[in-house]
PDB file of N, CA, C and O in Angstrom:
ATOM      1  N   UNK A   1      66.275 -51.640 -21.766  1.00  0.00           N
ATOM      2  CA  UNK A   1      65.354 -50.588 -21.371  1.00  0.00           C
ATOM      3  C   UNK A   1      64.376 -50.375 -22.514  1.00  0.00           C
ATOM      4  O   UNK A   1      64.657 -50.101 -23.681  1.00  0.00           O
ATOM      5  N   UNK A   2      63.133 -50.557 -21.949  1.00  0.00           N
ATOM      6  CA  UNK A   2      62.008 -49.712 -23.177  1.00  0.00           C
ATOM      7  C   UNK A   2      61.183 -48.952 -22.698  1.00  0.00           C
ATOM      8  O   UNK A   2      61.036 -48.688 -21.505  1.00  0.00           O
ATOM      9  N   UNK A   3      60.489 -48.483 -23.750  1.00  0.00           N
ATOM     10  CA  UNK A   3      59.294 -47.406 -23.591  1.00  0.00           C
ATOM     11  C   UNK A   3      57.929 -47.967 -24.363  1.00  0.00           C
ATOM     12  O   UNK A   3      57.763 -48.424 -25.494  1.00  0.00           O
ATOM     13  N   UNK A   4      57.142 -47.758 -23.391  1.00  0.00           N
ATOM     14  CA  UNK A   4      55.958 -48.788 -23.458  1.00  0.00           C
ATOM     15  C   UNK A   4      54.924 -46.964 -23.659  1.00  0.00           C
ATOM     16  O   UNK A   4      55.130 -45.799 -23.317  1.00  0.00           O
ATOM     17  N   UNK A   5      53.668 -47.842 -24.514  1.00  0.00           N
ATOM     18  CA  UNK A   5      52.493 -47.256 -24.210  1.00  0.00           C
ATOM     19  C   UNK A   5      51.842 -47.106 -23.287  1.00  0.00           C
ATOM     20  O   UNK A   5      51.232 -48.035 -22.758  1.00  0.00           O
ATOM     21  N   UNK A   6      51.807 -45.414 -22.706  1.00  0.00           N
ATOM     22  CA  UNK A   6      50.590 -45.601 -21.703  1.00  0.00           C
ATOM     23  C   UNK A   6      49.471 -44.761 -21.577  1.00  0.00           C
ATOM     24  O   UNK A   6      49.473 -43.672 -22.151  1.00  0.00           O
ATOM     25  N   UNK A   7      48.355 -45.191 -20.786  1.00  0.00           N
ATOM     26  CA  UNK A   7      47.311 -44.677 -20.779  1.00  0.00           C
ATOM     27  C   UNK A   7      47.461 -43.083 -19.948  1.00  0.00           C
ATOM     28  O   UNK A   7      48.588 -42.752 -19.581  1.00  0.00           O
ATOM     29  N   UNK A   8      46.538 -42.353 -19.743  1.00  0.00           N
ATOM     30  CA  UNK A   8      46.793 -41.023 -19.140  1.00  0.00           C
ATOM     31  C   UNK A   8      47.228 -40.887 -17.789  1.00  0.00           C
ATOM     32  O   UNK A   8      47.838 -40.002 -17.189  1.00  0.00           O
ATOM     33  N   UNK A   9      46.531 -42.518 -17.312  1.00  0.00           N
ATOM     34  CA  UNK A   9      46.800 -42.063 -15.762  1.00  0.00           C
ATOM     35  C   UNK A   9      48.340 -42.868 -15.441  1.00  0.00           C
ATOM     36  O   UNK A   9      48.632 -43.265 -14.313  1.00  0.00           O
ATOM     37  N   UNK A  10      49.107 -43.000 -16.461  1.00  0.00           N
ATOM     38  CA  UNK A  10      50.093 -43.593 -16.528  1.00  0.00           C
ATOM     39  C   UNK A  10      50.446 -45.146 -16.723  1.00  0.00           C
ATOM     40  O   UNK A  10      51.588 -45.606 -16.699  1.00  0.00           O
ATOM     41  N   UNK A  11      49.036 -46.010 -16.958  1.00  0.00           N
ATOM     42  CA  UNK A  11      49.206 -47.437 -16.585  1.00  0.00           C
ATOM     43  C   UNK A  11      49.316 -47.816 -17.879  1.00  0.00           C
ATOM     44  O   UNK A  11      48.603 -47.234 -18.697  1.00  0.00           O
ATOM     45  N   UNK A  12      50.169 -48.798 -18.299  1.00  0.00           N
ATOM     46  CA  UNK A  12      50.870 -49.574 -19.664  1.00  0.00           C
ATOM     47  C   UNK A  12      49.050 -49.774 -20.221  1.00  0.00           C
ATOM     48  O   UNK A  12      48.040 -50.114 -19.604  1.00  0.00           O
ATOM     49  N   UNK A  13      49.315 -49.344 -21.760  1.00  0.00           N
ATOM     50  CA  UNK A  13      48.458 -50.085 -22.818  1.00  0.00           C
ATOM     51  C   UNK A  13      48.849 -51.648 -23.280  1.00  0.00           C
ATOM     52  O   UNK A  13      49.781 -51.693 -24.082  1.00  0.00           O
ATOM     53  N   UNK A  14      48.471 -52.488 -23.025  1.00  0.00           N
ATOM     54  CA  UNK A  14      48.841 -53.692 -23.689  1.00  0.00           C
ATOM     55  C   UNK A  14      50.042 -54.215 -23.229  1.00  0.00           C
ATOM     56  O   UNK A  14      50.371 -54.157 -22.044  1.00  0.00           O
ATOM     57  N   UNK A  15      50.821 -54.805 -24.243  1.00  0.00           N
ATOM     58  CA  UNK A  15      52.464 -55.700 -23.789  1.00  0.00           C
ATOM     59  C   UNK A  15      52.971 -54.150 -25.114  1.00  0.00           C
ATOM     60  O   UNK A  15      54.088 -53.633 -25.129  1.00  0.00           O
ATOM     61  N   UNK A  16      52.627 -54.030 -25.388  1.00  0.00           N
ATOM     62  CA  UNK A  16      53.324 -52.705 -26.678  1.00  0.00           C
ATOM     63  C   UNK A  16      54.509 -51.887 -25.985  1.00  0.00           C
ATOM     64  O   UNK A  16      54.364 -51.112 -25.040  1.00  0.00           O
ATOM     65  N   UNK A  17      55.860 -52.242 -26.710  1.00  0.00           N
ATOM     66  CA  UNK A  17      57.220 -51.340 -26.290  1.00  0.00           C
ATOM     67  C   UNK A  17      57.966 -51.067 -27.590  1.00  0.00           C
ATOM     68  O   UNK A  17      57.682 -51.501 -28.706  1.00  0.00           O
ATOM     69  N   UNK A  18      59.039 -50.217 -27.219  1.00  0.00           N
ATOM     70  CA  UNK A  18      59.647 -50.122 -28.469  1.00  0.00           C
ATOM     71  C   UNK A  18      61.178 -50.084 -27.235  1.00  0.00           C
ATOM     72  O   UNK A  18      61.268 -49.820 -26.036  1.00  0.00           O
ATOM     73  N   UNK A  19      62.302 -50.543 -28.427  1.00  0.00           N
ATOM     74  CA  UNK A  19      63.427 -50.512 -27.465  1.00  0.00           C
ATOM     75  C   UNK A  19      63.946 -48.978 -27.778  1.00  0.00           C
ATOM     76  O   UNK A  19      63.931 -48.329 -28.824  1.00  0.00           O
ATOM     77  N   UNK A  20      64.423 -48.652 -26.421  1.00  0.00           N
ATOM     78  CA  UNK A  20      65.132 -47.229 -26.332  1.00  0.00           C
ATOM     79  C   UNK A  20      65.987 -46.978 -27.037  1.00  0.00           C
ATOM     80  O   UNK A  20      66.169 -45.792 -27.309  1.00  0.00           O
ATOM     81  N   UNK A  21      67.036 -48.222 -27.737  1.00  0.00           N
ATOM     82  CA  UNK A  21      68.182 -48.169 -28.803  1.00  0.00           C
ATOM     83  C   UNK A  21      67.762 -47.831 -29.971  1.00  0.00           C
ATOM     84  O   UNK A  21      68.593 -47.208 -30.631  1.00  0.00           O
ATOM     85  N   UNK A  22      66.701 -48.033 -30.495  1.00  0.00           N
ATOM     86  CA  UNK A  22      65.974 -47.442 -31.522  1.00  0.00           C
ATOM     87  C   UNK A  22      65.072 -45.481 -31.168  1.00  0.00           C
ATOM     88  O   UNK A  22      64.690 -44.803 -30.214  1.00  0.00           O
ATOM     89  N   UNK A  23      65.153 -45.411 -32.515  1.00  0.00           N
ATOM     90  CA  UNK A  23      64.724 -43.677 -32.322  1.00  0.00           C
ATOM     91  C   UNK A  23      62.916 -43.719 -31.796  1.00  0.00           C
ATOM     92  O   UNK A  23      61.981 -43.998 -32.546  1.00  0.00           O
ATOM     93  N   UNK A  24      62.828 -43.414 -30.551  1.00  0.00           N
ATOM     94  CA  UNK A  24      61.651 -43.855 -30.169  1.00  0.00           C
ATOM     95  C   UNK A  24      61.329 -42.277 -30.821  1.00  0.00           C
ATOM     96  O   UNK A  24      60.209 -42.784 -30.760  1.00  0.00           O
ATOM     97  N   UNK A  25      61.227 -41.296 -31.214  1.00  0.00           N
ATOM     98  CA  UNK A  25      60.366 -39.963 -31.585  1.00  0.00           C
ATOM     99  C   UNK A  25      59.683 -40.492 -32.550  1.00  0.00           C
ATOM    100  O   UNK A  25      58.877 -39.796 -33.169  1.00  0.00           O
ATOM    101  N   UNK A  26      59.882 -41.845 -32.863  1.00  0.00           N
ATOM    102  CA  UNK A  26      58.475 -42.351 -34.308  1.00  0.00           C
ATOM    103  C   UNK A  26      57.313 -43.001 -33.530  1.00  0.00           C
ATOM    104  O   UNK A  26      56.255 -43.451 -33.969  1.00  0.00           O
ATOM    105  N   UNK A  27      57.829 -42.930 -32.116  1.00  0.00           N
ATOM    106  CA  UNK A  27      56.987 -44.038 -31.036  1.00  0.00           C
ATOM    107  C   UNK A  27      55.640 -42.976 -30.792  1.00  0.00           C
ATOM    108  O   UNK A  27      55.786 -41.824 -30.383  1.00  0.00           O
ATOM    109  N   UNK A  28      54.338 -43.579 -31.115  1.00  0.00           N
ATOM    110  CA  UNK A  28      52.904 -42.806 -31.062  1.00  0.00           C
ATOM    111  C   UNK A  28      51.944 -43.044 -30.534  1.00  0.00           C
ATOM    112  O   UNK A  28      51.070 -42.246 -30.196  1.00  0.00           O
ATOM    113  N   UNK A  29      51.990 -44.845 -30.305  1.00  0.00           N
ATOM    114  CA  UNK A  29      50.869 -45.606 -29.564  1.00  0.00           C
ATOM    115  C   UNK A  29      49.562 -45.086 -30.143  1.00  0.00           C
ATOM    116  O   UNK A  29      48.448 -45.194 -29.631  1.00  0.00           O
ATOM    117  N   UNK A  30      49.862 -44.538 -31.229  1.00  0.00           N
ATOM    118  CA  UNK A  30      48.079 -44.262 -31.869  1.00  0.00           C
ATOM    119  C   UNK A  30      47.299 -45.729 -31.973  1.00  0.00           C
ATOM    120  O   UNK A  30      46.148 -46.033 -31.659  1.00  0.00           O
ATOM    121  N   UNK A  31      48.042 -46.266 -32.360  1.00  0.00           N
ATOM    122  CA  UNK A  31      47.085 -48.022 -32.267  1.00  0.00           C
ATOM    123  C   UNK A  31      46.712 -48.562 -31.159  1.00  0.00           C
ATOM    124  O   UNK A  31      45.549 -48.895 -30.929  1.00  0.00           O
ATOM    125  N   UNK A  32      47.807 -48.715 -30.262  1.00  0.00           N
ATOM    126  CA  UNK A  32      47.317 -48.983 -28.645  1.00  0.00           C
ATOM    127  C   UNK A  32      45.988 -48.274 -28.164  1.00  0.00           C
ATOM    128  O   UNK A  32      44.893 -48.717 -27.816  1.00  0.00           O
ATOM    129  N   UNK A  33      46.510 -47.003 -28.280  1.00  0.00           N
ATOM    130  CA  UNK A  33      45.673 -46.434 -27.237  1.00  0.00           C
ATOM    131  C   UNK A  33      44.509 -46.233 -28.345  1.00  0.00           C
ATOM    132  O   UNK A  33      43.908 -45.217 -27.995  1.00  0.00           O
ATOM    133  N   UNK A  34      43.862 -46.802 -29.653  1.00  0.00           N
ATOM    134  CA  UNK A  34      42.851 -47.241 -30.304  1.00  0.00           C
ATOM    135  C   UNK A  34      42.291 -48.341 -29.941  1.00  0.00           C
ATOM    136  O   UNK A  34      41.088 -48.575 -29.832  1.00  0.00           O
ATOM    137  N   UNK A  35      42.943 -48.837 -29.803  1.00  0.00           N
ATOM    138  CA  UNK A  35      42.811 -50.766 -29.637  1.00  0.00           C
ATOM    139  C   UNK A  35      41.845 -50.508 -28.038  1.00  0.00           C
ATOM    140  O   UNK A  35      40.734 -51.027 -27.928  1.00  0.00           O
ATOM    141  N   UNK A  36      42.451 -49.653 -26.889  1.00  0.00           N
ATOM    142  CA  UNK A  36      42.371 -49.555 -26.020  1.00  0.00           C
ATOM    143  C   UNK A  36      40.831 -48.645 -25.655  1.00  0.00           C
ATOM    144  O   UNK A  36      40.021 -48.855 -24.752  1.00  0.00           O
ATOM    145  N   UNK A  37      40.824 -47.536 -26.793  1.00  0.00           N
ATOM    146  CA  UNK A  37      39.642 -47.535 -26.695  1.00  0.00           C
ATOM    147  C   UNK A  37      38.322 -47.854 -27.568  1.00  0.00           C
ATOM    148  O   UNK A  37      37.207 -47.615 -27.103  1.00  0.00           O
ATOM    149  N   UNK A  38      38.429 -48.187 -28.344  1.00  0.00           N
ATOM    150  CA  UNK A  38      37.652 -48.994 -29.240  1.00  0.00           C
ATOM    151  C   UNK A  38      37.837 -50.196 -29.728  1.00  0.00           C
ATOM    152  O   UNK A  38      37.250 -50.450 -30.779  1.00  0.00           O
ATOM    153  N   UNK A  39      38.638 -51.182 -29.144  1.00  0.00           N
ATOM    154  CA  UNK A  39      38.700 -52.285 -29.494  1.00  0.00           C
ATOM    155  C   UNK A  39      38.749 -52.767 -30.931  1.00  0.00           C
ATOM    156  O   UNK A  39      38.182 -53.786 -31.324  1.00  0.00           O
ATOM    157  N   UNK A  40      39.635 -51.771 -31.846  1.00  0.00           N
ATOM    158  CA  UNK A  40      39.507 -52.231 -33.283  1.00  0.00           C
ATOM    159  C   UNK A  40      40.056 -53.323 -33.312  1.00  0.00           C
ATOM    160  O   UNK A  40      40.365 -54.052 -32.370  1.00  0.00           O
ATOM    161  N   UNK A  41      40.264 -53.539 -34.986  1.00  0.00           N
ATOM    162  CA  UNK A  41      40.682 -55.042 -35.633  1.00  0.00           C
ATOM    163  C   UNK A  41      41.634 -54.679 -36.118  1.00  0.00           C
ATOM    164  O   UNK A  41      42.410 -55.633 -36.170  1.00  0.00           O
ATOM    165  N   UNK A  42      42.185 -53.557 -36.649  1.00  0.00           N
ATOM    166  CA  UNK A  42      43.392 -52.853 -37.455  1.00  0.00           C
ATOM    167  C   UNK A  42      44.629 -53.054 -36.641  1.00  0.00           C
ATOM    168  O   UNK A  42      44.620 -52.815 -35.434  1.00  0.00           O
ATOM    169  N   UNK A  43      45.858 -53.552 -37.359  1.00  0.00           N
ATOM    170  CA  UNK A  43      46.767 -54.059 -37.026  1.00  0.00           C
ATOM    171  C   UNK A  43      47.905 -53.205 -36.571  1.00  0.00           C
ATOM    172  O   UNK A  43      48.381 -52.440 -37.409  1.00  0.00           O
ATOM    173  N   UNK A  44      48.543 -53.224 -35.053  1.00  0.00           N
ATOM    174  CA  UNK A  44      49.353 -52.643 -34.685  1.00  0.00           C
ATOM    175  C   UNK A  44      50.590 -53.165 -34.546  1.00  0.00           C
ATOM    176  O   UNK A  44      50.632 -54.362 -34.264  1.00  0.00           O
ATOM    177  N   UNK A  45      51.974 -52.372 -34.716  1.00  0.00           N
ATOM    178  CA  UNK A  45      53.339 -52.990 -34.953  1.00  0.00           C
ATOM    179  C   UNK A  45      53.587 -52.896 -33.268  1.00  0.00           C
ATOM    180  O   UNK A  45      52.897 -52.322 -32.425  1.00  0.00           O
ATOM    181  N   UNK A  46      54.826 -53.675 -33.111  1.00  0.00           N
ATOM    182  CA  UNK A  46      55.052 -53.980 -32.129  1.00  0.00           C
ATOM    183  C   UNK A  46      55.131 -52.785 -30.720  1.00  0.00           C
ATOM    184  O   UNK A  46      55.269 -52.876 -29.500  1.00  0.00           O
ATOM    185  N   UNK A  47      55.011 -52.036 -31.399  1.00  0.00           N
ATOM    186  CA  UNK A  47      55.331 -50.418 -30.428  1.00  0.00           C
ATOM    187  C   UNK A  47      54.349 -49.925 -30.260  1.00  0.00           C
ATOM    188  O   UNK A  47      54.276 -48.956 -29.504  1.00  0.00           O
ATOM    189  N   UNK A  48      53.300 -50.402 -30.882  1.00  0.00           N
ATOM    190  CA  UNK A  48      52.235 -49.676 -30.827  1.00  0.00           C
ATOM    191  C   UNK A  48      51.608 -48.333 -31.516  1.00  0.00           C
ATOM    192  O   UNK A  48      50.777 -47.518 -31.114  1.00  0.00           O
ATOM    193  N   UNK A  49      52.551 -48.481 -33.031  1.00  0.00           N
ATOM    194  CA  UNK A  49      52.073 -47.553 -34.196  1.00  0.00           C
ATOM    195  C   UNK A  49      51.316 -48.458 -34.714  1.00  0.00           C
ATOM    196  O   UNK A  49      51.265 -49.651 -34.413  1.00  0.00           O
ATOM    197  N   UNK A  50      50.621 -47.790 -35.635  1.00  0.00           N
ATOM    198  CA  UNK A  50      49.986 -48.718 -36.395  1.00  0.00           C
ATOM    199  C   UNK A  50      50.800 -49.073 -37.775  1.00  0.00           C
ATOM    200  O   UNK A  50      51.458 -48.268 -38.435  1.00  0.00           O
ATOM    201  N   UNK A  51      50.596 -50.524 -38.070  1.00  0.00           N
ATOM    202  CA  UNK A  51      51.309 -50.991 -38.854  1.00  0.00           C
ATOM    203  C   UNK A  51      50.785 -50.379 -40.473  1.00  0.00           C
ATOM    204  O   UNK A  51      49.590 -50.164 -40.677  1.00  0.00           O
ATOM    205  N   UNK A  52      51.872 -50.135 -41.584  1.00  0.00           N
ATOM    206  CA  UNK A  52      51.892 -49.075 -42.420  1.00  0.00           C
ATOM    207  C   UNK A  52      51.279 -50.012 -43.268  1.00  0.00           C
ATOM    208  O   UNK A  52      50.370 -49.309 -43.709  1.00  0.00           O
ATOM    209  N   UNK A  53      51.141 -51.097 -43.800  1.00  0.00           N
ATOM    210  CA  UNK A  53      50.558 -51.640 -44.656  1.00  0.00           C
ATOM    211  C   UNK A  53      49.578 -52.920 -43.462  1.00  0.00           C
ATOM    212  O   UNK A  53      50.174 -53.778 -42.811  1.00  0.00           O
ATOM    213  N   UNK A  54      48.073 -52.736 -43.438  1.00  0.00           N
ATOM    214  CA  UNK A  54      47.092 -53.576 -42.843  1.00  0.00           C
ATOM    215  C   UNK A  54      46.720 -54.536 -44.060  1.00  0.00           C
ATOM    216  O   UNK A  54      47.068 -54.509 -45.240  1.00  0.00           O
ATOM    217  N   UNK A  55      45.807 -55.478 -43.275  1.00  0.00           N
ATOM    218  CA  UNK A  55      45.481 -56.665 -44.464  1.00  0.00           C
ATOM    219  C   UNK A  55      44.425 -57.328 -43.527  1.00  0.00           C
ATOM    220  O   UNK A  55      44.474 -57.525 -42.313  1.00  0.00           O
ATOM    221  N   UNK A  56      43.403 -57.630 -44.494  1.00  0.00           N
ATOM    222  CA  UNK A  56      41.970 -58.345 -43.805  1.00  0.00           C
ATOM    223  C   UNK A  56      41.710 -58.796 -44.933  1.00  0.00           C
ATOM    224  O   UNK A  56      42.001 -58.610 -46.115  1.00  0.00           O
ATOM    225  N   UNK A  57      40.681 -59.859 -43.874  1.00  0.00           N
ATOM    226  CA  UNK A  57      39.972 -60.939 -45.784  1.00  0.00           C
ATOM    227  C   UNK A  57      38.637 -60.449 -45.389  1.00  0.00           C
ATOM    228  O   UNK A  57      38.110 -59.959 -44.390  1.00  0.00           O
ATOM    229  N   UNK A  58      38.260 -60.840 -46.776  1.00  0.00           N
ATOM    230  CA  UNK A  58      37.135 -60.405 -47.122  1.00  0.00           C
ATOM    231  C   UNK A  58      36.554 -61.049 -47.805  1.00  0.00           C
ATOM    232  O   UNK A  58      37.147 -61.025 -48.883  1.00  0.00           O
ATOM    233  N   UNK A  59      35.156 -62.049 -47.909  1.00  0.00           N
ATOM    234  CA  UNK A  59      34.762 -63.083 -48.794  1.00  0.00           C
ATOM    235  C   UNK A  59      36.081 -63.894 -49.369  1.00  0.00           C
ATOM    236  O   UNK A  59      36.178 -64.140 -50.571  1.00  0.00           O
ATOM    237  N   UNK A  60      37.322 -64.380 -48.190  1.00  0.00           N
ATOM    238  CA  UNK A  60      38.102 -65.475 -48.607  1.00  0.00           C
ATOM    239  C   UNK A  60      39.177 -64.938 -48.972  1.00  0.00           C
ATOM    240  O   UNK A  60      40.261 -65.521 -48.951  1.00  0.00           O
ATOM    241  N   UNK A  61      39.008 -63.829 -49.326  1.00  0.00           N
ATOM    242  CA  UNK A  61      40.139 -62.651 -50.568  1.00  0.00           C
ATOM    243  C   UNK A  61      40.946 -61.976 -49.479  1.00  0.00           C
ATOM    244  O   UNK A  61      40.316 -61.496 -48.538  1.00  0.00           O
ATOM    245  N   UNK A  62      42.004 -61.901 -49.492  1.00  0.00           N
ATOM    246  CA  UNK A  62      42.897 -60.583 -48.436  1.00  0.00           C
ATOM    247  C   UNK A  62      42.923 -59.642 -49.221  1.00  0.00           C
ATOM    248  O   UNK A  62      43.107 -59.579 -50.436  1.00  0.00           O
ATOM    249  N   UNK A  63      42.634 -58.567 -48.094  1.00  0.00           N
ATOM    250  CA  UNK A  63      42.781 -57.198 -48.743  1.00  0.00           C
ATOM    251  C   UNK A  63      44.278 -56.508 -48.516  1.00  0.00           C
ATOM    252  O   UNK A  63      44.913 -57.167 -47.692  1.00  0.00           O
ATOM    253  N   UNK A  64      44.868 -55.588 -48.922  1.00  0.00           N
ATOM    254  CA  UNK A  64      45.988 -54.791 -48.940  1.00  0.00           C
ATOM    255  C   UNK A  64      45.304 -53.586 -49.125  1.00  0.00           C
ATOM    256  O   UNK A  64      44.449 -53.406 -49.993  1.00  0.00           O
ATOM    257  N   UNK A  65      45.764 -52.585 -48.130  1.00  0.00           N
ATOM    258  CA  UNK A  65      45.964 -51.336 -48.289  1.00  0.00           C
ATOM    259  C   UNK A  65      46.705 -50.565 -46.724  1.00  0.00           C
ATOM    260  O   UNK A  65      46.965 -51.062 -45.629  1.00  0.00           O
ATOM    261  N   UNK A  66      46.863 -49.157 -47.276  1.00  0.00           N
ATOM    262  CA  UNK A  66      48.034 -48.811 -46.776  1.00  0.00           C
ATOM    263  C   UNK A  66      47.670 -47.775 -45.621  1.00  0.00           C
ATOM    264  O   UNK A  66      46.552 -47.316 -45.855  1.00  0.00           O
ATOM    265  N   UNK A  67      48.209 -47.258 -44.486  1.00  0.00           N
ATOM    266  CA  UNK A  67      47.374 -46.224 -43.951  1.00  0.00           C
ATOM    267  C   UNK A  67      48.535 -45.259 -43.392  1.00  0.00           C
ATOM    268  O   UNK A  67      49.696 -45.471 -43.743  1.00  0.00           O
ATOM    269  N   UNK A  68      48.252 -44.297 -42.602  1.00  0.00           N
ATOM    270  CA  UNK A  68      49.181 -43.264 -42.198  1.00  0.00           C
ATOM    271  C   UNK A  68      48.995 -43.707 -40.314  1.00  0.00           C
ATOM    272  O   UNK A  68      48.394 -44.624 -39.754  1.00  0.00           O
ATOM    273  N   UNK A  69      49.945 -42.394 -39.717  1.00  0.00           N
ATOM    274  CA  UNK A  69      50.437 -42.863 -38.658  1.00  0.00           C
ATOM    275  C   UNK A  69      48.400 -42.992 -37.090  1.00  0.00           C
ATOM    276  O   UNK A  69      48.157 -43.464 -35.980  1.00  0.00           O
ATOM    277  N   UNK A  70      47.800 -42.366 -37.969  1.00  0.00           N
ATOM    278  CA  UNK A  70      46.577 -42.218 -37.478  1.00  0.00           C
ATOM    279  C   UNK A  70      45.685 -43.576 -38.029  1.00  0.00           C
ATOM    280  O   UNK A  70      44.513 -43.222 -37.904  1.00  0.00           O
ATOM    281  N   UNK A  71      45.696 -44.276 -38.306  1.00  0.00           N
ATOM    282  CA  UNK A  71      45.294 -45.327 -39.159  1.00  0.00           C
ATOM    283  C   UNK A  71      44.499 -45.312 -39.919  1.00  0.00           C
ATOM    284  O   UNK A  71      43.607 -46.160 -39.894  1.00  0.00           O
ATOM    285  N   UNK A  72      44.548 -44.378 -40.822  1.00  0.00           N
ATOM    286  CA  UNK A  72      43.613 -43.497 -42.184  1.00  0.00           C
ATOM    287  C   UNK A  72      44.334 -44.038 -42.992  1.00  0.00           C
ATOM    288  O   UNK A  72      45.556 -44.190 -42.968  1.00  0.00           O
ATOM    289  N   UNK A  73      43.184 -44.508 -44.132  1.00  0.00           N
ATOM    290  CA  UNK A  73      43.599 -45.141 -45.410  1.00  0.00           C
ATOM    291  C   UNK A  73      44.469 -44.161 -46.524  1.00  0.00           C
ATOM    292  O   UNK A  73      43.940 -43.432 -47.363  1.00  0.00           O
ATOM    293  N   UNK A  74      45.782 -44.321 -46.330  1.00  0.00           N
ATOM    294  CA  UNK A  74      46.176 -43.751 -47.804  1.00  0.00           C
ATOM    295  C   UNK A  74      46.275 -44.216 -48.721  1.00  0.00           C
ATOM    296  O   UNK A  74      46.887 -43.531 -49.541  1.00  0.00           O
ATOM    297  N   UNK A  75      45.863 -45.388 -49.141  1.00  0.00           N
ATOM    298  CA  UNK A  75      45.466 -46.041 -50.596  1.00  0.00           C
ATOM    299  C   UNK A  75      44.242 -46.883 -50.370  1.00  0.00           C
ATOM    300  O   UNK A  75      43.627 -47.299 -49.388  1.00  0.00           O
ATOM    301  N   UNK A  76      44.096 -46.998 -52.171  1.00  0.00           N
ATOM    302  CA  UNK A  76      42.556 -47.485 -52.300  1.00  0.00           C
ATOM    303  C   UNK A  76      43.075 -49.177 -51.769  1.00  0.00           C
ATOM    304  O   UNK A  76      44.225 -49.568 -51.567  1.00  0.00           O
ATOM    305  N   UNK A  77      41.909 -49.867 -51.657  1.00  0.00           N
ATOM    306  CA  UNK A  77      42.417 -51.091 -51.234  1.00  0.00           C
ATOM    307  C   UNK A  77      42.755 -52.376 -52.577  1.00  0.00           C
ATOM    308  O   UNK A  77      42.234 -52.104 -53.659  1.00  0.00           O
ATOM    309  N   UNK A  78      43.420 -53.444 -52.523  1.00  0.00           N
ATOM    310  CA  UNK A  78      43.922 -53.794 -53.030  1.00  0.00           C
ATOM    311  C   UNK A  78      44.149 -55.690 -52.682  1.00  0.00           C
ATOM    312  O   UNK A  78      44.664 -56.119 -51.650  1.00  0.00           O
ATOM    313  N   UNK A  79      43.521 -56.723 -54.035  1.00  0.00           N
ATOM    314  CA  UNK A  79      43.847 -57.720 -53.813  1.00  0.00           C
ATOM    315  C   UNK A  79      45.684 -58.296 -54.096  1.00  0.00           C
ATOM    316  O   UNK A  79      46.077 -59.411 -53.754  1.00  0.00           O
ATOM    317  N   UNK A  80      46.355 -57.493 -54.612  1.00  0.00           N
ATOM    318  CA  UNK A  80      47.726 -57.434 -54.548  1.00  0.00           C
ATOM    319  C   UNK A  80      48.548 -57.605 -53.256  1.00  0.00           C
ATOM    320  O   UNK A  80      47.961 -57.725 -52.180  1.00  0.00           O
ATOM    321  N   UNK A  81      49.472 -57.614 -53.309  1.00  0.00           N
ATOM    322  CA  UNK A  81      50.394 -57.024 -51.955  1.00  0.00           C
ATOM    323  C   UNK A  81      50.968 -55.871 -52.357  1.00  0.00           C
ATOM    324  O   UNK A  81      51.507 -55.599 -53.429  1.00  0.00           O
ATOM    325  N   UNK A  82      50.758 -55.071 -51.163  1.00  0.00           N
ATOM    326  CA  UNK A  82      50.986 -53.328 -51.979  1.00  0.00           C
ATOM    327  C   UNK A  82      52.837 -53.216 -51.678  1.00  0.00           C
ATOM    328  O   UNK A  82      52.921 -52.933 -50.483  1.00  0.00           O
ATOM    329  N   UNK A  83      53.853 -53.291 -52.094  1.00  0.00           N
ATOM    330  CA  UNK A  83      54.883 -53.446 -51.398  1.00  0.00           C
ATOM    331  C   UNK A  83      55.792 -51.984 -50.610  1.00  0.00           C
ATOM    332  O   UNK A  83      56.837 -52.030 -49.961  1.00  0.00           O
ATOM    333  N   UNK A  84      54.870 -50.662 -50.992  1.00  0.00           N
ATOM    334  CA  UNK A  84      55.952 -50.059 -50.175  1.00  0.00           C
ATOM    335  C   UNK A  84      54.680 -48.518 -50.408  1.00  0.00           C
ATOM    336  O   UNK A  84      54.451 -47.606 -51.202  1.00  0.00           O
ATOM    337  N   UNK A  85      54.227 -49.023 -49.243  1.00  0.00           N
ATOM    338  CA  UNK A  85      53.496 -47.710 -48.762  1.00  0.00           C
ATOM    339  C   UNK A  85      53.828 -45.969 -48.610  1.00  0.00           C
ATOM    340  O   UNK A  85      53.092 -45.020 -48.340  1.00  0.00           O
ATOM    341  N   UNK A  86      55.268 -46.069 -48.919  1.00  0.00           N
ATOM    342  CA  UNK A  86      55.971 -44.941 -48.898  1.00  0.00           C
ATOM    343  C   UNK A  86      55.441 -44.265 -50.134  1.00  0.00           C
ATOM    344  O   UNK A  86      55.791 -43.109 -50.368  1.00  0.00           O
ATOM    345  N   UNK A  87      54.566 -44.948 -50.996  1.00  0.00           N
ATOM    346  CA  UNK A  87      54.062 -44.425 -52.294  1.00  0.00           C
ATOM    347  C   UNK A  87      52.953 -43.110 -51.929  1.00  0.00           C
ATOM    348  O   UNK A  87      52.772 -42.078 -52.574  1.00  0.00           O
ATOM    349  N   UNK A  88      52.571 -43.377 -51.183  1.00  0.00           N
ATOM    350  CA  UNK A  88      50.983 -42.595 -51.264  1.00  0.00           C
ATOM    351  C   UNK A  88      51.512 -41.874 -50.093  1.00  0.00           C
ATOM    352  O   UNK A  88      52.173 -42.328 -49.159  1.00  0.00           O
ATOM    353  N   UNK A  89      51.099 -40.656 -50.310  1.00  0.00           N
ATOM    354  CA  UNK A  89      51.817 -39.285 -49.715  1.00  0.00           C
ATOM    355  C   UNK A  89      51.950 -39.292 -48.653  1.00  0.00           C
ATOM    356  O   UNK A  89      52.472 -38.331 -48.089  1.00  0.00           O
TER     357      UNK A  89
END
């Protein structure tokens, strides 16, 4: 059994689920239903949060940085790998 993202009038966002055996109250579909209406590039985890550490290149270079459950940057960006986003508040 899962729980999928959906739009208002009830119809699934994407293939995006999370399994019910897991604590779905972290489940937000803020990325889906982004993706869904603005067609971003920012990377969503399989459930359809947005994934806590994103990464894009840039002139060849990958970037690292970190964002919150709204997909707002909480760190500056970074040619590193940032390893644990739990840093920045």
């Amino acid at each position: 059994m899962g729980a999928y993202c959906t739009w208002r009038d009830g119809s699934k966002i994407g293939t995006w689920q999370s399994d019910t055996s897991t604590d779905i109250s972290t489940l937000n579909c803020n990325c889906a239903r982004d993706y869904k209406m603005y067609n971003h590039i920012m990377e969503c985890d399989g459930s359809g949060n947005y994934r806590t550490l994103q990464t894009t290149v840039m002139n060849r270079t990958t970037i690292f940085y970190c964002v919150d459950s709204d997909g707002f940057s909480k760190s500056d960006v970074s040619t590193t790998r940032i390893d644990d986003c739990s840093l920045y508040y």
